[in-house]
C-alpha positions in Angstrom: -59.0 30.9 2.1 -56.8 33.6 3.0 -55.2 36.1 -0.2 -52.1 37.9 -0.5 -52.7 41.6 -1.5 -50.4 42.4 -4.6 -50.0 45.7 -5.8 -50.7 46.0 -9.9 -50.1 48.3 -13.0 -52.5 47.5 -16.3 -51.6 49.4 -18.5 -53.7 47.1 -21.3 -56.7 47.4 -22.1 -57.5 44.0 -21.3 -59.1 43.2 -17.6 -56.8 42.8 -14.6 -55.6 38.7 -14.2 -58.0 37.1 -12.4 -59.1 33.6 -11.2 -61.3 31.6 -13.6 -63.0 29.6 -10.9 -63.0 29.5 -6.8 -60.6 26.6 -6.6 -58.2 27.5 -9.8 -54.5 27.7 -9.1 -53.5 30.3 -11.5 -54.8 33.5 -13.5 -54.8 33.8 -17.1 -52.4 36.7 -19.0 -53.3 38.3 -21.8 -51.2 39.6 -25.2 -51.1 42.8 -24.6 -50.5 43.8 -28.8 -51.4 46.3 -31.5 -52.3 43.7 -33.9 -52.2 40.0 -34.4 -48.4 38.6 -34.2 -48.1 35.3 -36.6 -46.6 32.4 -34.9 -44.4 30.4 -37.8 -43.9 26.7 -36.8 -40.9 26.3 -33.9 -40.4 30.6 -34.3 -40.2 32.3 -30.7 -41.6 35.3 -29.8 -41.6 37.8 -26.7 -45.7 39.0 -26.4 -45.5 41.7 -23.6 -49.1 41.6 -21.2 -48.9 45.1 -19.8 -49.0 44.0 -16.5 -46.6 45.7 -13.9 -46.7 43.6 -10.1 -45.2 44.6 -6.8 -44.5 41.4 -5.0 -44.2 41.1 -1.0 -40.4 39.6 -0.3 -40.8 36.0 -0.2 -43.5 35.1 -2.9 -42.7 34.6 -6.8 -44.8 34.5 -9.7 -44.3 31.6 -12.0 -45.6 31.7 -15.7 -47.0 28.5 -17.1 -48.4 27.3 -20.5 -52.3 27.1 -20.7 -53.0 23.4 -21.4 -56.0 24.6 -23.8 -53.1 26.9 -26.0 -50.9 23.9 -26.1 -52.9 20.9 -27.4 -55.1 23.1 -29.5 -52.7 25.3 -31.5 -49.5 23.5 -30.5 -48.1 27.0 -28.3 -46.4 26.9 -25.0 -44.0 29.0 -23.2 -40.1 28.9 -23.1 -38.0 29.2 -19.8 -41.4 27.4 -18.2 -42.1 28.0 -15.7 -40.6 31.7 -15.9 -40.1 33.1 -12.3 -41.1 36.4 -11.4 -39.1 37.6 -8.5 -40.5 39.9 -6.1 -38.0 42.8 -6.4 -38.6 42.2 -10.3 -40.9 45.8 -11.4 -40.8 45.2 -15.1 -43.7 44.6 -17.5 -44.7 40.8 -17.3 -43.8 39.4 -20.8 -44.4 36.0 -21.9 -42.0 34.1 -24.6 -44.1 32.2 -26.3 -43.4 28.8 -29.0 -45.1 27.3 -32.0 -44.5 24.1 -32.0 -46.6 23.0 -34.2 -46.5 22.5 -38.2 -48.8 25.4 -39.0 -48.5 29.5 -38.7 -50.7 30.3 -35.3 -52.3 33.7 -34.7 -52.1 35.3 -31.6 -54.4 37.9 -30.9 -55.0 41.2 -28.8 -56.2 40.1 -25.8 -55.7 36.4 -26.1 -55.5 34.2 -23.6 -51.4 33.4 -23.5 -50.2 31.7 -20.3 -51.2 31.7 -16.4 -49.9 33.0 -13.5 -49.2 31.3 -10.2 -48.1 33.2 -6.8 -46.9 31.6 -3.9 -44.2 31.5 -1.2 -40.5 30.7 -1.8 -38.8 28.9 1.0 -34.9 30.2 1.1 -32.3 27.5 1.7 -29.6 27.9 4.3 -26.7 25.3 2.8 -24.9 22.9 5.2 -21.9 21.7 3.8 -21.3 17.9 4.2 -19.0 15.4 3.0 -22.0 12.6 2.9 -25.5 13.1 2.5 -27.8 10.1 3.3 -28.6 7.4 0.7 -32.3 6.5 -0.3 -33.6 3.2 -2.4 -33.4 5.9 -5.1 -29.4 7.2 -4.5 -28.6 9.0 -7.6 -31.2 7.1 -10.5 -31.5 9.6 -12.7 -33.5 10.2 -15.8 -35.6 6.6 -16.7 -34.2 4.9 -13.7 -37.3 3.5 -13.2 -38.3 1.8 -16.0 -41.4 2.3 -18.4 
C-alpha cells in the first residue's frame, strides 16, 4: 500500500502518531498536558497534542473519538469529525466531552482521539433548476422506518 509523506512537529514528549496495526485506518493522539485535567460530567475541554502537521494540498485530517475512550469512560470529541485542512499549521488540539455521570481523568499522554488522512475531492457546482428524483427524493431523518 502506497503512503503519503507528511511533514510533522512533536513537540510532546509522547511518540510521534502512528498506526496501531498494518490494516488500521487511523492513528491515535495523545494529551499533550502538564498534569491530569478532570473531566466533570457533560464539561468540555480543549486538550492540546503538540503535534504540528504540514499537509500536501488536497488531503485533510479528520479527528475522531476512540471507541475504547467512549464506552469505557463515557468521552468523545465535539465538532466530530474535526477537519484539519492542509494549509491549517497550528498545534492539533482535540475538544474533548464527558458525557458520562462521573468526573473522568485524562492523563499525560493518554490516548484521546485518532487521526485519519485522506484525499478531499473539490466540487465544481452546476447550477440547475431540477435535479433527478430517486425512490428516496428528499426522506429525511427516520424516513425509513425502524
Amino acid at each position: 500500500m502506497p503512503s503519503l509523506s507528511v511533514k510533522i512537529i512533536n513537540k510532546s514528549s509522547n511518540p510521534l502518531p502512528a498506526y496501531a496495526t498494518a490494516d488500521a485506518a487511523g492513528m491515535d493522539l495523545k494529551a499533550d498536558i502538564p498534569q491530569a485535567v478532570i473531566l466533570r460530567p457533560l464539561e468540555r475541554q480543549l486538550i492540546p497534542t503538540g503535534i504540528f502537521i504540514e499537509l500536501p494540498s488536497g488531503y485533510e485530517a479528520q479527528v475522531r473519538p476512540r471507541s475504547g475512550l467512549a464506552i469505557k469512560q463515557g468521552i468523545t470529541c465535539l465538532n466530530s469529525p474535526g477537519t484539519v485542512d492542509a494549509d491549517y499549521r497550528g498545534e492539533l488540539k482535540v475538544i474533548l466531552i464527558n458525557l458520562s455521570d462521573q468526573e473522568q481523568i485524562i492523563h499525560p499522554g493518554d490516548r484521546i482521539a485518532q487521526m485519519v488522512v485522506g484525499c478531499v475531492e473539490k466540487v465544481t457546482w452546476v447550477p440547475a433548476d431540477v435535479i433527478n428524483q430517486t425512490a428516496r427524493s428528499d426522506g429525511g431523518f427516520g424516513h425509513t422506518g425502524k
